[in-house]
KEKE-25917 format. One record per residue: residue number from 1; residue in three letters; chain; x negated, z negated, y negated of N, C-alpha, C in turn. Coordinates in Angstrom, 1 decimal, always signed. Layout:
<timars>
+------+------+-------+--------+--------+--------+--------+--------+--------+--------+--------+--------+
: resi : resn : chain :    n_u :    n_w :    n_v :   ca_u :   ca_w :   ca_v :    c_u :    c_w :    c_v :
+------+------+-------+--------+--------+--------+--------+--------+--------+--------+--------+--------+
:  NUM :  ALA :     A :      X :      Z :      Y :      X :      Z :      Y :      X :      Z :      Y :
...
+------+------+-------+--------+--------+--------+--------+--------+--------+--------+--------+--------+
</timars>
This chain:
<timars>
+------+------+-------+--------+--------+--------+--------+--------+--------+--------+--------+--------+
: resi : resn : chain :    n_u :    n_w :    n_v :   ca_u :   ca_w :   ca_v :    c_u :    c_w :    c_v :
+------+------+-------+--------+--------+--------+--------+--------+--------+--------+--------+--------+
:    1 :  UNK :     A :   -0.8 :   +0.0 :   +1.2 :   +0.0 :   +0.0 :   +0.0 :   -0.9 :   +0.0 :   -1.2 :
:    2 :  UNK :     A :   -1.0 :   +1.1 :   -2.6 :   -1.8 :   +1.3 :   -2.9 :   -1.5 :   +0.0 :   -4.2 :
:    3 :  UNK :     A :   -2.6 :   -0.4 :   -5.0 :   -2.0 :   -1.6 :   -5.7 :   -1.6 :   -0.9 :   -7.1 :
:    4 :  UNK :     A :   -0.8 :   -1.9 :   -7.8 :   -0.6 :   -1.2 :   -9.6 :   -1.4 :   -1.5 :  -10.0 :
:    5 :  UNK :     A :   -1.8 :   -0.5 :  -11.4 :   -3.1 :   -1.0 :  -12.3 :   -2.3 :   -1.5 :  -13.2 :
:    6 :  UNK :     A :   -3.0 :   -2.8 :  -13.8 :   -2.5 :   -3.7 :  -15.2 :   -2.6 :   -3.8 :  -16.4 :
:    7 :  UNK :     A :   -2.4 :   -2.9 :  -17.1 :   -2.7 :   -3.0 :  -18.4 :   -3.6 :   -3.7 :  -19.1 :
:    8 :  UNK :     A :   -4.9 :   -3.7 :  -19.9 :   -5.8 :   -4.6 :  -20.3 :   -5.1 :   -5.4 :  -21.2 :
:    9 :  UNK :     A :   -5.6 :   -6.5 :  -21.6 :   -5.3 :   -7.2 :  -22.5 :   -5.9 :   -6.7 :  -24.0 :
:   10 :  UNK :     A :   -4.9 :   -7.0 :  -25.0 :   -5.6 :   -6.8 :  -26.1 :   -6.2 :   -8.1 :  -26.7 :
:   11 :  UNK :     A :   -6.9 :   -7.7 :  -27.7 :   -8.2 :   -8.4 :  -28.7 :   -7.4 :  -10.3 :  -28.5 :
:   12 :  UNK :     A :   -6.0 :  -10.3 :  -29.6 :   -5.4 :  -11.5 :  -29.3 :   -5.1 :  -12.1 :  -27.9 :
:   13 :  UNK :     A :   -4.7 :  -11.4 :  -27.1 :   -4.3 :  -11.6 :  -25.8 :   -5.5 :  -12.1 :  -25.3 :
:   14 :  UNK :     A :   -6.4 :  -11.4 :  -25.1 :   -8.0 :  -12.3 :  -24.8 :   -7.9 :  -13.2 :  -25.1 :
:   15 :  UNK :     A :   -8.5 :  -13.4 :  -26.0 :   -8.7 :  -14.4 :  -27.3 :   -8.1 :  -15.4 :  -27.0 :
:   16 :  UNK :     A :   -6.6 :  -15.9 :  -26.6 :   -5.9 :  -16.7 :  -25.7 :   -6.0 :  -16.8 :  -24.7 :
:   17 :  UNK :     A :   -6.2 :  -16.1 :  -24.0 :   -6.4 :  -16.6 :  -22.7 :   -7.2 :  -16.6 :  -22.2 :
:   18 :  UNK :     A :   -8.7 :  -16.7 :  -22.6 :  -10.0 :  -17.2 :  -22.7 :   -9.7 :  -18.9 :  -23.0 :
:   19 :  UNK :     A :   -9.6 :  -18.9 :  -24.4 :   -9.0 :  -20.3 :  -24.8 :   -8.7 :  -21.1 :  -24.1 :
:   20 :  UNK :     A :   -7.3 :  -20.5 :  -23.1 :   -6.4 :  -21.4 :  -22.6 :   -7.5 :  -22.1 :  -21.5 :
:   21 :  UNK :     A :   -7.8 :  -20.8 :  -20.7 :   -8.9 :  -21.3 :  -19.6 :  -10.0 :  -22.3 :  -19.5 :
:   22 :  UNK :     A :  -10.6 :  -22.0 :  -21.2 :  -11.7 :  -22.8 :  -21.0 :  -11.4 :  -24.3 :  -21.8 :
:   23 :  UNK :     A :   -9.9 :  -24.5 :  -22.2 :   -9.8 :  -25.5 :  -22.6 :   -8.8 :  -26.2 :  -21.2 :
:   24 :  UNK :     A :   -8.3 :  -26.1 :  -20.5 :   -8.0 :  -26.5 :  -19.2 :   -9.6 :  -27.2 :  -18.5 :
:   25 :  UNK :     A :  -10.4 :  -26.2 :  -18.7 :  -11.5 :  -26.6 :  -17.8 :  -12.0 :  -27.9 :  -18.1 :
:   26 :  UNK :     A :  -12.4 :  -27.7 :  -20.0 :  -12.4 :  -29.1 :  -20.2 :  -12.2 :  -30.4 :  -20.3 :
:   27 :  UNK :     A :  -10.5 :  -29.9 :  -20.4 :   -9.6 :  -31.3 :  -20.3 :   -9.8 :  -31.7 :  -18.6 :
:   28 :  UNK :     A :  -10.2 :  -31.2 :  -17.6 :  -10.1 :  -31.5 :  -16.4 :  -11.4 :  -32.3 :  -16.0 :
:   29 :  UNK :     A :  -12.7 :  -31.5 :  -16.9 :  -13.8 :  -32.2 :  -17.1 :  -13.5 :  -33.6 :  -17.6 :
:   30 :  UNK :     A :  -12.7 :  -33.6 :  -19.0 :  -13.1 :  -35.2 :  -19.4 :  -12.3 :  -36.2 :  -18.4 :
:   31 :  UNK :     A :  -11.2 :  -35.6 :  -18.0 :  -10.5 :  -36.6 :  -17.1 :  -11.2 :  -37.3 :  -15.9 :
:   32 :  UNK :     A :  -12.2 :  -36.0 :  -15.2 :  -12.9 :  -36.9 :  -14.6 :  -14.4 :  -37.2 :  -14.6 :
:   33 :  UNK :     A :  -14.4 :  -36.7 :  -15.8 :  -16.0 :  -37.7 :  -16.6 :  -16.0 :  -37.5 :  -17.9 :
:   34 :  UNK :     A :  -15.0 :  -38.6 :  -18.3 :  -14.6 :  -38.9 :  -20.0 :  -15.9 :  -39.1 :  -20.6 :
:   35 :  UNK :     A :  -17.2 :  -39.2 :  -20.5 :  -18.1 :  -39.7 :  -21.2 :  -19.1 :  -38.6 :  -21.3 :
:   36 :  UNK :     A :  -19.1 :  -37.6 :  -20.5 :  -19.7 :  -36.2 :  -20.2 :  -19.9 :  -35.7 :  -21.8 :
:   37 :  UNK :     A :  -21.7 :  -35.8 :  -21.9 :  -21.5 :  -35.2 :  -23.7 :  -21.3 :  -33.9 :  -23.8 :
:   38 :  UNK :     A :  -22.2 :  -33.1 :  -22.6 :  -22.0 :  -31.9 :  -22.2 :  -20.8 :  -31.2 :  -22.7 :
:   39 :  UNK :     A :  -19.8 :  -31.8 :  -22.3 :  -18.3 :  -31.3 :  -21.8 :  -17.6 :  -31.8 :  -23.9 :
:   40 :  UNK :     A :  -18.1 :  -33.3 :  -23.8 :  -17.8 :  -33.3 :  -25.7 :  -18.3 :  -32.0 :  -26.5 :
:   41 :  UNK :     A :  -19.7 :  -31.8 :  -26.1 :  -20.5 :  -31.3 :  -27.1 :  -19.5 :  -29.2 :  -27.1 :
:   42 :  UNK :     A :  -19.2 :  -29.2 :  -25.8 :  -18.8 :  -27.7 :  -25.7 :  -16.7 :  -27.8 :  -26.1 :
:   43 :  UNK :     A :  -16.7 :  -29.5 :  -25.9 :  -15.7 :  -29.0 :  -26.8 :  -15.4 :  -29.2 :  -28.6 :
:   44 :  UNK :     A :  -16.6 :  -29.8 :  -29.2 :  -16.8 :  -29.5 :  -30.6 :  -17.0 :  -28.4 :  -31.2 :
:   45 :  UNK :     A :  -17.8 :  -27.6 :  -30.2 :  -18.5 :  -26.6 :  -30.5 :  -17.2 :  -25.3 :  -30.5 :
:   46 :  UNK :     A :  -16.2 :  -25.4 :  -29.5 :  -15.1 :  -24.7 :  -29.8 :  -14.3 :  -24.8 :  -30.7 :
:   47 :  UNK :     A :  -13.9 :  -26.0 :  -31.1 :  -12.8 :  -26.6 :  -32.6 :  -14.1 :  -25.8 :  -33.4 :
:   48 :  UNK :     A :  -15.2 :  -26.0 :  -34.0 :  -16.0 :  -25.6 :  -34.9 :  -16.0 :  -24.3 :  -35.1 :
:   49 :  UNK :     A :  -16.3 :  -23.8 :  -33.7 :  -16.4 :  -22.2 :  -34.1 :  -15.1 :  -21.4 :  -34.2 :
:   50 :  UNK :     A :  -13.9 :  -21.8 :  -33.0 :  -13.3 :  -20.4 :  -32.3 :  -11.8 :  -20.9 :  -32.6 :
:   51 :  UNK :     A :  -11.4 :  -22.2 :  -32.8 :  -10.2 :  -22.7 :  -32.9 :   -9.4 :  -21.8 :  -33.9 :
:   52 :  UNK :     A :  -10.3 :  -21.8 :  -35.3 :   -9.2 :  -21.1 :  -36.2 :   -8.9 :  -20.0 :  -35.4 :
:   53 :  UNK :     A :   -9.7 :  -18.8 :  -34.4 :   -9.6 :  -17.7 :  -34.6 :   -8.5 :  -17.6 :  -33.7 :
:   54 :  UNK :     A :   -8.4 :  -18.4 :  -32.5 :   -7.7 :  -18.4 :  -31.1 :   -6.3 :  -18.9 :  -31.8 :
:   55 :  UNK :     A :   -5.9 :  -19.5 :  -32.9 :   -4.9 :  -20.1 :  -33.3 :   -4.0 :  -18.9 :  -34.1 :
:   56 :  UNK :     A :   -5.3 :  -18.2 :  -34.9 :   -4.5 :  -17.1 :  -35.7 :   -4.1 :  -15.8 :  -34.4 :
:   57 :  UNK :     A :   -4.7 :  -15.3 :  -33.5 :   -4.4 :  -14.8 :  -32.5 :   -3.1 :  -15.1 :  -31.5 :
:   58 :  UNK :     A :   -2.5 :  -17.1 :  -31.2 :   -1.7 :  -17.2 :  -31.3 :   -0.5 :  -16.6 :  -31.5 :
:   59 :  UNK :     A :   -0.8 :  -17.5 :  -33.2 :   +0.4 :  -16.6 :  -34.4 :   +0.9 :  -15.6 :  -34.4 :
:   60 :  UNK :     A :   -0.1 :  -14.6 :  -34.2 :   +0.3 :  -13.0 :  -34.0 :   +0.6 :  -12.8 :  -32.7 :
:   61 :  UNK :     A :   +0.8 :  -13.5 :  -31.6 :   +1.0 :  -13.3 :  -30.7 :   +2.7 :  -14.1 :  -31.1 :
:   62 :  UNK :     A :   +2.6 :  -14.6 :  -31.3 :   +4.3 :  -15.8 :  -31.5 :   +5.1 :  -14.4 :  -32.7 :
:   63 :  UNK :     A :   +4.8 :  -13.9 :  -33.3 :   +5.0 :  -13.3 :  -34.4 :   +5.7 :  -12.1 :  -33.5 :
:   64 :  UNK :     A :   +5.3 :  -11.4 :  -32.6 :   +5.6 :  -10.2 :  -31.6 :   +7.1 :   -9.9 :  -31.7 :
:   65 :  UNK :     A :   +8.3 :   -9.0 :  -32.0 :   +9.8 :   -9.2 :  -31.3 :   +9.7 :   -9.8 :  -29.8 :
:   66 :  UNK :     A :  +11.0 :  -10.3 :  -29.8 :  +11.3 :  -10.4 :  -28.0 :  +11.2 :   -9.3 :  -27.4 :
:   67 :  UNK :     A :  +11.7 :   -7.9 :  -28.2 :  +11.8 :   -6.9 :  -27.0 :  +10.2 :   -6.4 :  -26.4 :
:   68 :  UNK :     A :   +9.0 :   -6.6 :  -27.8 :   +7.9 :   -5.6 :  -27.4 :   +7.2 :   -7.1 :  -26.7 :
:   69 :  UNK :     A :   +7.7 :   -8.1 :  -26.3 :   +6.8 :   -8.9 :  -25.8 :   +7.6 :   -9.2 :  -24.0 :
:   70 :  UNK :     A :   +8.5 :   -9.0 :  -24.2 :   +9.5 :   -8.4 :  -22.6 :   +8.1 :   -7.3 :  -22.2 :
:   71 :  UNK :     A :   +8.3 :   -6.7 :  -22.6 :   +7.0 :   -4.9 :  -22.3 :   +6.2 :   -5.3 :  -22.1 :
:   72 :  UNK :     A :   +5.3 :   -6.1 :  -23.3 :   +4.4 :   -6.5 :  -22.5 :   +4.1 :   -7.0 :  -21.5 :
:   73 :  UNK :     A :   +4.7 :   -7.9 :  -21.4 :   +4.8 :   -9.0 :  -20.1 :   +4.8 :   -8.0 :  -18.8 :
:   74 :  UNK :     A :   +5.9 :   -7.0 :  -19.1 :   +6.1 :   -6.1 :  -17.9 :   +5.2 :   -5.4 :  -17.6 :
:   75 :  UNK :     A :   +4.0 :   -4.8 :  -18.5 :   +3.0 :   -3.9 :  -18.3 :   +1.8 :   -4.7 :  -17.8 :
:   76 :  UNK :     A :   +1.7 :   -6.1 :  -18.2 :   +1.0 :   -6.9 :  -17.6 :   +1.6 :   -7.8 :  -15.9 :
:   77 :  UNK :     A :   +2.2 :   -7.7 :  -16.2 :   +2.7 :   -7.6 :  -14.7 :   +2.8 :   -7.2 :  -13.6 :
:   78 :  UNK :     A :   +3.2 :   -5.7 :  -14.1 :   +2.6 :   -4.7 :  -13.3 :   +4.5 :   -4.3 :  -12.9 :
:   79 :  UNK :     A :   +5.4 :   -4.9 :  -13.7 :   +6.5 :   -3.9 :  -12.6 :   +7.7 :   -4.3 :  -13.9 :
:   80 :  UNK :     A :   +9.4 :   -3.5 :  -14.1 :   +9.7 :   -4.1 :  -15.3 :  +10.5 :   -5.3 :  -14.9 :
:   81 :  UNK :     A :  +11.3 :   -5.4 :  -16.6 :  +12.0 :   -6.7 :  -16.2 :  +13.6 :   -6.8 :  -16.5 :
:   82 :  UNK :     A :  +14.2 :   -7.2 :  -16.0 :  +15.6 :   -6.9 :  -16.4 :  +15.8 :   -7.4 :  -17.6 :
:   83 :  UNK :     A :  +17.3 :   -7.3 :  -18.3 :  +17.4 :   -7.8 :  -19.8 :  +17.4 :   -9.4 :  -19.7 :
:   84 :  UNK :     A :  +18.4 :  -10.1 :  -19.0 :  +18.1 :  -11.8 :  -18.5 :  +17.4 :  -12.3 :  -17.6 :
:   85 :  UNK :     A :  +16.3 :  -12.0 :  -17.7 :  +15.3 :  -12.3 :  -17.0 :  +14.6 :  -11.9 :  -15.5 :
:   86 :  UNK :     A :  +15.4 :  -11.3 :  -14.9 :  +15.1 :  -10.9 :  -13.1 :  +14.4 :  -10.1 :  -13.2 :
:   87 :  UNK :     A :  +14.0 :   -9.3 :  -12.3 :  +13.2 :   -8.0 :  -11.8 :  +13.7 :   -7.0 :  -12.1 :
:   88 :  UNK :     A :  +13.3 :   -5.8 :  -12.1 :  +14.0 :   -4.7 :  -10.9 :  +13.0 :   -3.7 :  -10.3 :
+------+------+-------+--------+--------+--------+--------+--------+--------+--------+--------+--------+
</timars>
């Protein structure tokens, strides 16, 4: 069965979900080694540098219509979506 190909992500799309990843990773770090400076120091270093940018990338992602953000989802997906929510 041959597979679908998935549409790449664009610039903001990245951008978040890089974010999301490596701020999960973190929070999982400090939970189980709260004191890890390592794991402080790389998450300062993200608030400092990348926060504003991944936030404004958000925005313009929250900013999208519902309809062109349905499509997306569907091209990222890989298959469409009905109008309340199911498959087809």
């Amino acid at each position: 069965m041959p597979q679908a190909v998935k549409a790449p992500l664009d610039a903001d799309e990245e951008r978040v979900t890089r974010a999301q990843r490596l701020l999960i990773h973190l929070g999982a770090a400090l939970v189980s080694q709260p004191f890890d400076t390592h794991t402080h120091d790389r998450l300062r270093t993200f608030l400092a540098d990348d926060a504003d940018d991944v936030l404004a990338s958000l925005d313009a992602l929250r900013q999208r219509p519902e309809a062109e953000l349905r499509q997306r989802i569907a091209e990222l997906a890989g298959h469409r979506l009905m109008l309340h929510g199911g498959t087809a």
